[in-house]
Structure formats: C-alpha cells, structure tokens
C-alpha positions in Angstrom: 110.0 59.9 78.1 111.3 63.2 79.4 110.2 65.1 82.4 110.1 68.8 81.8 108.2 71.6 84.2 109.2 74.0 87.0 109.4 70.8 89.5 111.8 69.6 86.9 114.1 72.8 86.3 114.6 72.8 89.6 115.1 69.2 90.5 117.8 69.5 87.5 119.1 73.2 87.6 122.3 73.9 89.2 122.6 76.0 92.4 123.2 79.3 90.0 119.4 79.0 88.3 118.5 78.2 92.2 119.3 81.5 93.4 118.3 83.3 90.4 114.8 81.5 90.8 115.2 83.0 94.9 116.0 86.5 94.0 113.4 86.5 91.6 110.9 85.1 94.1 112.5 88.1 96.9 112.1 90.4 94.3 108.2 89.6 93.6 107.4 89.3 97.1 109.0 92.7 98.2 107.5 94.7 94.7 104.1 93.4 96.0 104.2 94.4 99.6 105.1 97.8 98.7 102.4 97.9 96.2 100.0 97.1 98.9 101.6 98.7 101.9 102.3 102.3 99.8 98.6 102.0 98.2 96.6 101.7 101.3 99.0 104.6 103.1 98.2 106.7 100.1 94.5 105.8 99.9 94.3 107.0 103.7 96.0 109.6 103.1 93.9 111.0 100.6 90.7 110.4 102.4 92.0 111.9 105.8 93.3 115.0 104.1 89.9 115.9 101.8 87.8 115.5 105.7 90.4 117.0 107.7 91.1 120.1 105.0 87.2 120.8 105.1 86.8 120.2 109.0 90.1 122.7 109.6 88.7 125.7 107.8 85.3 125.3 109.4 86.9 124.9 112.6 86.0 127.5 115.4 90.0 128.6 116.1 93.1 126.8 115.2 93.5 124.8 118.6 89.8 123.1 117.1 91.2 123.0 113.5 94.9 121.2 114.7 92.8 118.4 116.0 91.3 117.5 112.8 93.9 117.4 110.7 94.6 113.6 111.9 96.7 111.8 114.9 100.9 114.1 114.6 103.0 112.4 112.0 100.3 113.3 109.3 102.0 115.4 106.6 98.6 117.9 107.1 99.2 117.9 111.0 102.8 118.3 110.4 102.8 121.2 108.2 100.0 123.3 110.3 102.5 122.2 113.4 105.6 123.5 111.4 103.9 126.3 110.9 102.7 127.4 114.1 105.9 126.7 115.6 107.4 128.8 112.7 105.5 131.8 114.0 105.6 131.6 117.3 109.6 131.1 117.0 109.9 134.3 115.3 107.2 136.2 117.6 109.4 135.1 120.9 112.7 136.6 119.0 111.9 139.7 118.2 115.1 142.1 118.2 117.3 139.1 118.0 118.8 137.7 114.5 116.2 135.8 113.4 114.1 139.2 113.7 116.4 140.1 110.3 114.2 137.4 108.1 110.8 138.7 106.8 108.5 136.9 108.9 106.5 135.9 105.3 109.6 134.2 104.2 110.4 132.4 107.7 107.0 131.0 107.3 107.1 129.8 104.0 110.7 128.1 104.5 109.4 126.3 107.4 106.0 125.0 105.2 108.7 124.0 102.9 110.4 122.0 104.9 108.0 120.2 106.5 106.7 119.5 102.9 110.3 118.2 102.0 109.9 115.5 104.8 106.8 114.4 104.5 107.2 114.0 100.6 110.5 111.7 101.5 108.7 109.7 103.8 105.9 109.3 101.2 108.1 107.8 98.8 110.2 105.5 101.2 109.9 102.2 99.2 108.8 103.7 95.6 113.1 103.0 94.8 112.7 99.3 95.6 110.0 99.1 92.9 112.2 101.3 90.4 115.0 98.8 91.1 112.8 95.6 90.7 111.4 97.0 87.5 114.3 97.8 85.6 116.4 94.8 87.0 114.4 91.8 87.0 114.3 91.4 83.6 117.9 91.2 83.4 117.9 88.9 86.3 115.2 86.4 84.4 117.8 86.8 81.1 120.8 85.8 82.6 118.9 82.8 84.5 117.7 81.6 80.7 121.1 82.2 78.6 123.1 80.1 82.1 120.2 77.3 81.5 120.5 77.3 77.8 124.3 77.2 78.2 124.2 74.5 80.6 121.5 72.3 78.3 123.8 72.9 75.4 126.8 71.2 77.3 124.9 68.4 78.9 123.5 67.3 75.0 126.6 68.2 73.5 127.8 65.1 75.5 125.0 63.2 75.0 126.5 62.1 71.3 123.5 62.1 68.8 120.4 64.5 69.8 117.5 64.7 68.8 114.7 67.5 68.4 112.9 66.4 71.7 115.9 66.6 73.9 116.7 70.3 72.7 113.3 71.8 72.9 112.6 70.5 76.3 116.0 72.0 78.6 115.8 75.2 75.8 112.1 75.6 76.9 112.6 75.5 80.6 115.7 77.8 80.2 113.2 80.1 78.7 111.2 79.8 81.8 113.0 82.1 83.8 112.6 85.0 81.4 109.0 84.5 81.8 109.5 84.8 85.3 111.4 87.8 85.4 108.9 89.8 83.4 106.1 88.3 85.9 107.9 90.3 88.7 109.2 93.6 86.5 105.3 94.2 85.1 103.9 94.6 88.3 106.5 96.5 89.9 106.6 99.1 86.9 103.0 99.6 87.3 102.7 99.9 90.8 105.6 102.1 90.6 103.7 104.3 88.0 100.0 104.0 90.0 102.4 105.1 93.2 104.0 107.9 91.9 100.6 109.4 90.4 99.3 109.0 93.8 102.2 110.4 95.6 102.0 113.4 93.4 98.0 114.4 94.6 98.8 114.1 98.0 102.1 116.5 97.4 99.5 118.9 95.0 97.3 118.9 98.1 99.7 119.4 100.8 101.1 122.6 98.8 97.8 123.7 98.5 97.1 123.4 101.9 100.4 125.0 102.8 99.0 128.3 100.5 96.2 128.4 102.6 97.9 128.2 105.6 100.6 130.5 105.3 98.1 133.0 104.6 96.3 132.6 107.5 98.8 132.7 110.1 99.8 135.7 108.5 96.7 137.5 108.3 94.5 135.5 110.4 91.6 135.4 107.7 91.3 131.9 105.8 92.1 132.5 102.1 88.4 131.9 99.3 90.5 129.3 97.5 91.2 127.2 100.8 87.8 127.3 102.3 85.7 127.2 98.8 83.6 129.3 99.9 82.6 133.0 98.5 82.8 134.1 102.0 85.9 133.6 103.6 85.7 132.3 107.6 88.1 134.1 109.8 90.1 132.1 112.2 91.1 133.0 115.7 95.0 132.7 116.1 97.1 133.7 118.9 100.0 134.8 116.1 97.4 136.4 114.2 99.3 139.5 112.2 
C-alpha cells in the first residue's frame, strides 16, 4: 500500500520540488499581503478624499480647507500643498526668470507633478502582483514536468509497473500546478480590483487638481468642484 498526499510529495520530493513548493508559498504569502495592505490604503483613501473634498470647499479660507484634506503625505494634502507653494514661488520672483512662465502653466506643472508622485506611490506593490500572476503558473509547471520526470526514472527502475505506481507520483507531480494557479488567481484579481481602485482615486485627484488650479488663480471655487449652483469664494493670500 502506497502513501501518496502533500506530506508525501514532500517527504519524497527532491530539494528542487522543495524550493519550488517555497517560492510558491513566498509568492502566495507576498500576493496576499499586498492585496490586503493596497486595499485598505485605497479604501482610506477614498473615504478621506470624498469628506475632505466636501469639507475643503466649504471651508472658511484655505488655511481652514488645508487642514481637512487629511494628516501631509495625503495625495489631496499634497497637491493643495504643491500648489500653494507653486504660487507663492512665482509671487516672490517676480522680475526674475521664473517670472518668464505664465503663472497658469507654472501652476498646472506643479499639480502635475505632485499627481505624478502620489500616483507612483499608489501603485508601489501593484508589480509584485503583475509578476506573481503571470509567473506562478510557470513556476507550478516546471515543479510538475521535474516530479513527473523524476517518477518516470524512479519506475523505470523499478522493472515491471503497474497502473497504481504511475498514477500515484504522476498525480502528486500534478500537484504543484494546482498550486501555482492557487497563487496566480488571486494575484491577477487583486491586481485587476487594485488597478480599478487606483484609477478613481487618480480620476479624483485630477479632478480635484481642476478645481484647485482654478481657484488659486482666481480665488473663486469652480460649480463643478463645490457641486453647488452657487459657487463659495475662498479667501487666499495669492488670490489673482
């Protein structure tokens, strides 16, 4: 009577299906704690920036509507930081260089910028699940052809053979292909769920930069920003 199972395979496997069984285990543990990490980052995200959008348009002046975009390192805070510091830059040069640059397009290169960075950060771990999903896979195929190869060689010294002693090594060869599409499904969907996410928080940060750029140019809050048929005028020291 034949033992066969995962306690078997690797009681029996060489110390090549070992550390294919290793990376794939890595591989799952590190696809799932960027699924949960990146998903409750982005789900904070999205709540702090539809509160702090409404609460910054409804703010008295912008020193009131800065401190409810969030804690600095927010993308919201950032951008509304980048541009303030955008403006002011260009105010305190005036007849030097930078005086050349349409204040308009000084502005909006600086939103962009600050977009750019926050939209990297956002996706810091979003490769590692690209790179799980399209790899494991291979990783799980390669473990089941060395475990079939390996099967084949021990029965192929073994003399006569029957049915029951190829199935079993053949089976748990197979095994390992399982296991690599255990770890590639999740990773390819969390990569997918991510990315969708990422995307509305960039949607909303562009929007936001809109907005914004508009009203430290003009000092009036744009209709589309504050929702409201009556736009609410903020007070800004770089008001134009």
């Amino acid at each position: 009577m034949h033992a066969y199972g995962l306690l078997h395979l690797w009681q029996q496997g060489d110390i090549a299906m070992r550390a294919i069984a290793m990376i794939l285990l890595a591989m799952s543990i590190a696809s799932w704690s960027v699924i949960v990490v990146k998903s409750l980052e982005f789900s904070r995200l999205r709540r702090l920036a539809t509160h702090a959008e409404q609460q910054f348009w409804h703010a008295d002046d912008f020193e009131a509507a800065m401190r409810g975009l969030g804690a600095p390192g927010t993308p919201l805070h950032e951008l509304a930081c980048a541009g303030q510091a955008a403006v002011a830059l260009h105010d305190a040069n005036r007849g030097r260089l930078i005086d050349c640059v349409d204040p308009s397009d000084w502005l909006l290169r600086n939103l962009k910028s600050s977009i750019d960075e926050s939209t990297s950060r956002l996706q810091r771990g979003l490769a590692v699940l690209a790179s799980i999903g399209s790899t494991a896979p291979f990783v799980g195929l390669f473990g089941t052809v060395w475990g079939i190869y390996h099967a084949l060689l021990m029965l192929g010294t073994g003399g006569q053979t029957r049915i029951d002693q190829v199935a079993g090594p053949v089976g748990e060869a197979l095994i390992m292909t399982a296991f690599g599409l255990f770890v590639a499904i999740p990773a390819v969907l969390g990569y997918n769920g991510l990315t969708r996410l990422n995307r509305d928080i960039v949607v909303r940060l562009n929007r936001f930069a809109h907005a914004l750029h508009s009203l430290l140019l003009t000092g009036a809050t744009p209709v589309s920003a504050s929702r409201s048929a009556t736009p609410q005028p903020l007070r800004t020291a770089s008001a134009r």
